[in-house]
N, C-alpha and C positions, 0 to 999 in steps of 0.2 A: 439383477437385484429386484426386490417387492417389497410391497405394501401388504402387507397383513390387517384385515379385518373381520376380528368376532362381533356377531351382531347376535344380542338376547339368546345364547350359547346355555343348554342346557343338557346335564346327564341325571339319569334315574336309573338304577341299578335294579335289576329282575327282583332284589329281597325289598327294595322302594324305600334303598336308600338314596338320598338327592345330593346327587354328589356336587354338582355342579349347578349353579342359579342365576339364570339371567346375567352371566357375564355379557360386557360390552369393552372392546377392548381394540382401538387401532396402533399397529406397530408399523412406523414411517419406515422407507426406504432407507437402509441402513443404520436404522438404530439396533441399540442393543435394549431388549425390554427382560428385567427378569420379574421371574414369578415368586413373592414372596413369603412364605407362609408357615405356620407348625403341620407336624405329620397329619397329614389327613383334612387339610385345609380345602382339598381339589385343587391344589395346582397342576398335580403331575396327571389328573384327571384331566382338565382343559389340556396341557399340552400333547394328551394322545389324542385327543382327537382333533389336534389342527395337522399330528404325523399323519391321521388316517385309523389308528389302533385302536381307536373307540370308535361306534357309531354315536354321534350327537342324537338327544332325545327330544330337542327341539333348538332352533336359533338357525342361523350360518354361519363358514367360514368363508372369506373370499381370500384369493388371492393374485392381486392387480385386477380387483372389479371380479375375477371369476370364480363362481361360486365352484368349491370344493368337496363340499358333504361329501358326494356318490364317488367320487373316485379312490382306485384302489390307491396304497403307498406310495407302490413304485409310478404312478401317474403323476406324483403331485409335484412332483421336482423339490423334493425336500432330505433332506438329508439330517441326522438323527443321531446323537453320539450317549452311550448308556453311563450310569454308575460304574458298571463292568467294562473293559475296556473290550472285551473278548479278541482280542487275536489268534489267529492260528498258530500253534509253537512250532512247526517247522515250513513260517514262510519268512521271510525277513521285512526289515520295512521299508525295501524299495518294491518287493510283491504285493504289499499292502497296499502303498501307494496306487498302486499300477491297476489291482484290480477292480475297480470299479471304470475305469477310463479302458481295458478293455472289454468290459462288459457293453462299452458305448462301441464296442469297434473304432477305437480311435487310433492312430497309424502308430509303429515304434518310436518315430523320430518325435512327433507332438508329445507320447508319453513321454519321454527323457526330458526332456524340455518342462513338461510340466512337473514333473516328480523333483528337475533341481531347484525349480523357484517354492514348492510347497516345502522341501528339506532347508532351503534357506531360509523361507520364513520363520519356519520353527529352530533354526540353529540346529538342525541333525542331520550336515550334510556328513559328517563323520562318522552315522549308525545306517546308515543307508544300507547294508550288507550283514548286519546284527540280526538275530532273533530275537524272541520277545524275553527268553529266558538270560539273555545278556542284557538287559534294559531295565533302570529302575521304574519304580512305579510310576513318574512322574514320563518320562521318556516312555512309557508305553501308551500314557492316556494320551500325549502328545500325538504318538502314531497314530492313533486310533479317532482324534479331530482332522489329523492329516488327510486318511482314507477318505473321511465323509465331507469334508471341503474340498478337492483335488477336482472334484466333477465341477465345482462351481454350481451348486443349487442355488434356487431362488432364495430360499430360507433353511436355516440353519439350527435347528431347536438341540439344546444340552438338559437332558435332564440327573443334576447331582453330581457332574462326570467328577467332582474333584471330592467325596467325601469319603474315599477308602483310602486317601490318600495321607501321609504326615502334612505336618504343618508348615515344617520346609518347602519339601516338593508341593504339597496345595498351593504357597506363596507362585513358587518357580513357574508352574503350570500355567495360574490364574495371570502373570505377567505375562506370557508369552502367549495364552487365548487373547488376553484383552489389543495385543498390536498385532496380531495378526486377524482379529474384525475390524479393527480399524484403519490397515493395507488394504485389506480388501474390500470394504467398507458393503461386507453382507449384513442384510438383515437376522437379527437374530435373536431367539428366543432362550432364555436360562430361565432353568427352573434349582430354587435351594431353600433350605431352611436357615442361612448360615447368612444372616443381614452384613459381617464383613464383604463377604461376597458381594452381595448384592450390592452395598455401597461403594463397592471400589469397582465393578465392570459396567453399572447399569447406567443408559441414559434417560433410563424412566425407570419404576419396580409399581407393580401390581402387588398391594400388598392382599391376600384372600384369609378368609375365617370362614370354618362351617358354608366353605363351597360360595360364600359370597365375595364382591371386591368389597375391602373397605377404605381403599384411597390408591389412586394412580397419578405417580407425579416424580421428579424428581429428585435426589435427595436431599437437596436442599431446603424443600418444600416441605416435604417428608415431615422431616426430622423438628423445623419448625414452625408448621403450619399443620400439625397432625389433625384430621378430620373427624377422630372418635376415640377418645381412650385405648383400644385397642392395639391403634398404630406406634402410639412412644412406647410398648409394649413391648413390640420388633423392632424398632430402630431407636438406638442408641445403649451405649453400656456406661454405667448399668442403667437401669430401664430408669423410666422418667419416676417419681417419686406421687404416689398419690392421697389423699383424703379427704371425706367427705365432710360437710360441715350446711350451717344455715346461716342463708346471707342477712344480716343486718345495714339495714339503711338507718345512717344517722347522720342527717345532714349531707354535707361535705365529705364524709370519711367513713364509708360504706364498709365493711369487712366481714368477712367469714367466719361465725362461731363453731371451732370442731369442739371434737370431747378435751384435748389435750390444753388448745390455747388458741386466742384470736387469731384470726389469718389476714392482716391490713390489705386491702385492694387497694392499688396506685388509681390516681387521678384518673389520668389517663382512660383507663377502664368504665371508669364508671358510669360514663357516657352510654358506653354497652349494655351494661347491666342497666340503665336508666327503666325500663321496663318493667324489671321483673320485683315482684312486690317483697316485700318486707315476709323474713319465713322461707322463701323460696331453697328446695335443696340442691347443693350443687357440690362437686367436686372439681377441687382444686390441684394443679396440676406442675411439677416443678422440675425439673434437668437437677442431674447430682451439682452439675456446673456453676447451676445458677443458685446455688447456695453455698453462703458464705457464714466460719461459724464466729461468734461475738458471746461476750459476757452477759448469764443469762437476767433475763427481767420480769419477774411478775409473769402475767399474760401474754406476754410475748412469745413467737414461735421458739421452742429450742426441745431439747431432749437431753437423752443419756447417755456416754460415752458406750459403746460396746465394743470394739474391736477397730484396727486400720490394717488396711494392706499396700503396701507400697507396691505402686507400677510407673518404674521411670522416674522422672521429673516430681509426680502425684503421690499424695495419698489416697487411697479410697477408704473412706470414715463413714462406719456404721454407726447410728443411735437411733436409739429406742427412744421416738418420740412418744407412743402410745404404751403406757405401763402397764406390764403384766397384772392382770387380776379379774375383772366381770368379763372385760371382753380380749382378746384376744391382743397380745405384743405386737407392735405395729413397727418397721422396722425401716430408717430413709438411708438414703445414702446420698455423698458429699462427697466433690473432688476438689481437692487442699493441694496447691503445689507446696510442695516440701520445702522453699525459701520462706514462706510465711511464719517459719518459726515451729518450736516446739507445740505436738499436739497435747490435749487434754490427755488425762491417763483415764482408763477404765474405771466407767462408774462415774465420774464426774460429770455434770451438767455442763450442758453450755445452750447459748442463745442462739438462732439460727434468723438468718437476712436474706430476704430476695435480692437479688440483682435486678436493675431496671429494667423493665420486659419478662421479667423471665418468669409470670405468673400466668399463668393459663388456667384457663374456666372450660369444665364440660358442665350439658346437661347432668341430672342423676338419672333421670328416667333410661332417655335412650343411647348415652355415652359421647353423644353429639358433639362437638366444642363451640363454645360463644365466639363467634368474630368478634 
């Protein structure tokens, strides 16, 4: 197993587009690190060039201390599993298995041996004699992480491998990649757009924008400790709830003037905001979770019923806290367990409550968040 380190990791495209900017990025021996991001973010840019498929335009990669730029693929002891599963349709998946392990010239009896514990771990010691055109989707992509972990690489990069897949088999897949890195406990890199994903395999997520990181951490972290507007953006459904407004100091009980209605800052807070002057613009930031909905008041946060959707246990309740007319309908959302009683009907008003904690401050300027 390795340690993976990009150190000021740079790509510029010949038309000079900058695909990739100053990533800095170590992935621990045996972690699972995925890359988080919308199309075109450069993740799957950085990850070919730690396979070797891009040449980097400036930075390093090491791997266990050794630097790796110059070396071709097949030098770097890595191994690579696509969106496409590509298998050959007339070899089965004990061939699959088998050929890169004699590609190493490695003896008949060591392949047996290794092709029954790789089928064990993925549960296909019963397709071992199948072709590819007998195998569902999800049982082929399995073959095809089989093939490229079977040699035991240092590292392990997936870039998408589950997104032609259904939602079943994605589930199916995604459970049996995640215990079979952590039998093995290789170092590995995933790359997706799909933050379920990334929340249920990853022990760290790189989330990227416009070729930049804009936060690397856990998803606990993540999720509530986000480091720039950007990030509750990709993590969490539905996305975190935002608007912008001007802070008011008054005394003891500081709070946020938006267009719609005052936005009360807790105690707590204000300690933080102690600083910033009277006027200051900022954007306030809230979890559908952390809103609870109440009879509405004056000035108080609330909006207007627009729609609900049941998932499970929840509601998920739309309103239209900012009304249609000069500027643009502005639109939050709210998760309501379905025991709290009958919702509001469309078009009715209601009040809306922070939960304790659940208010978060960014800059306006640069999206930054106030600790």
């Amino acid at each position: 197993m390795a340690t993976l380190t990009v150190d000021t990791l740079n790509l510029v495209y010949p038309d000079g587009t900058h695909a990739v900017k100053d990533v800095d990025l170590t992935v621990d021996d045996g972690e699972f690190c995925v890359f988080l991001g919308p199309s075109g973010c450069g993740k799957t840019s950085t990850l070919r060039m730690v396979a070797g498929l891009e040449a980097p335009t400036g930075g390093e990669i090491r791997l266990d201390g050794q630097v790796i730029n110059n070396l071709y693929p097949g030098e770097r002891d890595i191994a690579m599993v696509f969106q496409h599963y590509a298998l050959y349709p007339n070899r089965t998946v004990r061939d699959h298995f088998e050929m890169p392990l004699k590609a190493q010239r490695i003896g008949k009896v060591e392949r047996g041996k290794r092709v029954a514990e790789i089928a064990g771990l993925l549960r296909m010691e019963e397709l071992l004699d199948a072709k590819p055109r007998q195998l569902s989707g999800g049982q082929a992509q399995r073959t095809a992480i089989g093939r490229a972990l079977i040699r035991e690489p240092k590292l392990f990069l997936l870039d998408e491998p589950l997104t032609s897949l259904d939602a079943t088999l994605r589930l199916e897949t995604r459970t049996a990649l995640k215990r079979l890195q952590e039998d093995l406990g290789i170092t590995t890199v995933y790359v997706t757009h799909d933050q379920e994903e990334a929340l249920s395999l990853a022990d760290k997520i790189m989330i990227m924008h416009e070729g930049e990181i804009q936060q690397t951490a856990d998803s606990h972290t993540l999720y509530a400790e986000p480091a720039n507007l950007f990030v509750p953006g990709c993590v969490g459904t539905p996305p975190m709830n935002v608007i912008a407004g001007e802070l008011i100091s008054v005394g003891d009980a500081p709070y946020l003037e938006t267009n719609p209605f005052d936005l009360p800052i807790p105690l707590e807070m204000a300690s933080v905001i102690g600083h910033l002057g009277n006027g200051t613009q900022l954007v306030a930031g809230i979890r559908p979770e952390d809103l609870m909905l109440m009879p509405p008041a004056g000035r108080d946060p609330g909006g207007v019923m627009v729609v609900s959707e049941m998932q499970g246990d929840e509601w998920i309740v739309s309103l239209e806290v900012v009304p249609a007319g000069d500027i643009e309908a502005h639109i939050w959302k709210a998760r309501v367990k379905r025991q709290n009683g009958a919702l509001p009907d469309p078009g009715q008003r209601v009040g809306l409550s922070v939960r304790p904690g659940g208010l978060r401050l960014f800059n306006s300027d640069d999206g930054k968040r106030i600790s």
